[in-house]
N, C-alpha and C positions, 0 to 999 in steps of 0.2 A: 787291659790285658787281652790277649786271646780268646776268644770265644768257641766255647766247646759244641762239638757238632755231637747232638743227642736228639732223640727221639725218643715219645712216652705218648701213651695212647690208649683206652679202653679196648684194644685186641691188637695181636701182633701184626697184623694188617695196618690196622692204625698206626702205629707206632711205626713202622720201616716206610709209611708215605711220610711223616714229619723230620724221620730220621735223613729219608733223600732230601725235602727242604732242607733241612739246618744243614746237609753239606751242600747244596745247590749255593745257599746264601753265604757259606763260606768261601765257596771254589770260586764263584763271581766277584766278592770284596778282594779279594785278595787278587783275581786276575785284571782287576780295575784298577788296584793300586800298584802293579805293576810285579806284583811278589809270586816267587815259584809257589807251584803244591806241593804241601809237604804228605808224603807216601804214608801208608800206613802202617802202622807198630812205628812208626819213627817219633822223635819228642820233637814237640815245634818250638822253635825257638820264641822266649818269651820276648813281646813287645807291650810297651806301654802306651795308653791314652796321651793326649796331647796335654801340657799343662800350660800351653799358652797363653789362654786366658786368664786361666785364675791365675800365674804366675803377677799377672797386672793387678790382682788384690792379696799381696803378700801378705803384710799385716792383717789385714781384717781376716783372710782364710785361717791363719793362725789363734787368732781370737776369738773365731768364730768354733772351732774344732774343741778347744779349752772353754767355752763359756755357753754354746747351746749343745755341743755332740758331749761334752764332758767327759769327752779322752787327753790323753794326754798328749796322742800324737795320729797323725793319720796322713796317708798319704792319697789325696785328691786330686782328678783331673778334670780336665774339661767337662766329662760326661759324669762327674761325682753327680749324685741327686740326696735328697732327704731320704729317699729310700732304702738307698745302701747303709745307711744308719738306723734299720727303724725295722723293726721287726714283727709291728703293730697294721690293722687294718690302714691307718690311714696316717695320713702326718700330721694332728693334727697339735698333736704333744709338744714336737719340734716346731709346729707354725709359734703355739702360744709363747714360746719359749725364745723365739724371735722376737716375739711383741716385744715382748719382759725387757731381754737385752737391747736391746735396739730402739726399739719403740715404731714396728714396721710393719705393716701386716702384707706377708706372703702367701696366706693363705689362697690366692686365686694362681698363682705359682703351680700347677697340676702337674707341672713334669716335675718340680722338686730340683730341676739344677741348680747346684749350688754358683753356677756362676752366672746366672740370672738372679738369685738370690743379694749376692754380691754388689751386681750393676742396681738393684732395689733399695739397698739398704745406703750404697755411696748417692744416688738420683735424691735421696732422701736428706742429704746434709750440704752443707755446704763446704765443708771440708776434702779435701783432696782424700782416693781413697788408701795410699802407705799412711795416713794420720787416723782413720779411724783404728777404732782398741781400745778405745777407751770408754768408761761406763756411759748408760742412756742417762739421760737427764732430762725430767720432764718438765712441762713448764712453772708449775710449782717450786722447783730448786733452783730455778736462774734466779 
């Protein structure tokens, strides 16, 4: 999505120097990627994250959103992280939660992408990754 240009700061001093960041760094992404600026009081047209990637781990994003985020639907892109699920100091609820299903440990994962999580979890099987989805199985149950 769009990234809102805001500023916040312990004096209004502070705040209108972060507030000219956050539109410095917007007026540059966007003059980088080739896109107008859009004027102010206008509404920006909504763009979305890239789902490229994780597009390449259909199934498992699916399984993954229903079995460790325990929603029932979500919509995730390239830049998804544990974070935007998690509302807690740290992930670490969602890392164990990964063990559990998977049997994987993400926890050195510090950015939380879920599609580094993804590339972890399929580097981890042998299986092609549209066939994982299905339960972990530890060595005890084969």
């Amino acid at each position: 999505m769009n990234a809102a240009i805001t500023g916040s700061g312990d004096t209004p001093s502070a705040a209108k120097e972060k507030l000219k960041e956050s539109f410095g760094t917007v007026r540059n992404r966007r003059l980088e990627d080739g896109k107008p600026l859009v004027r102010p009081g206008r509404s920006w047209p909504v763009e979305f994250a890239s789902q490229e990637q994780v597009n390449e781990y259909e199934a498992l994003s699916e399984d993954f959103i229903h079995r460790v985020l325990d929603l029932d639907w979500a919509w995730i892109s390239d830049q998804s992280s544990l974070w935007d699920f998690n509302e807690e100091g740290d992930n670490s609820r969602l890392n164990a939660k990964i063990m559990e299903v998977y049997g994987v440990d993400v926890s050195d994962i510090q950015s939380g992408r879920l599609v580094a999580i993804f590339e972890r979890i399929v580097q981890s099987r042998s299986e092609p990754a549209q066939s994982i989805g299905t339960p972990h199985r530890n060595a005890e149950s084969r």
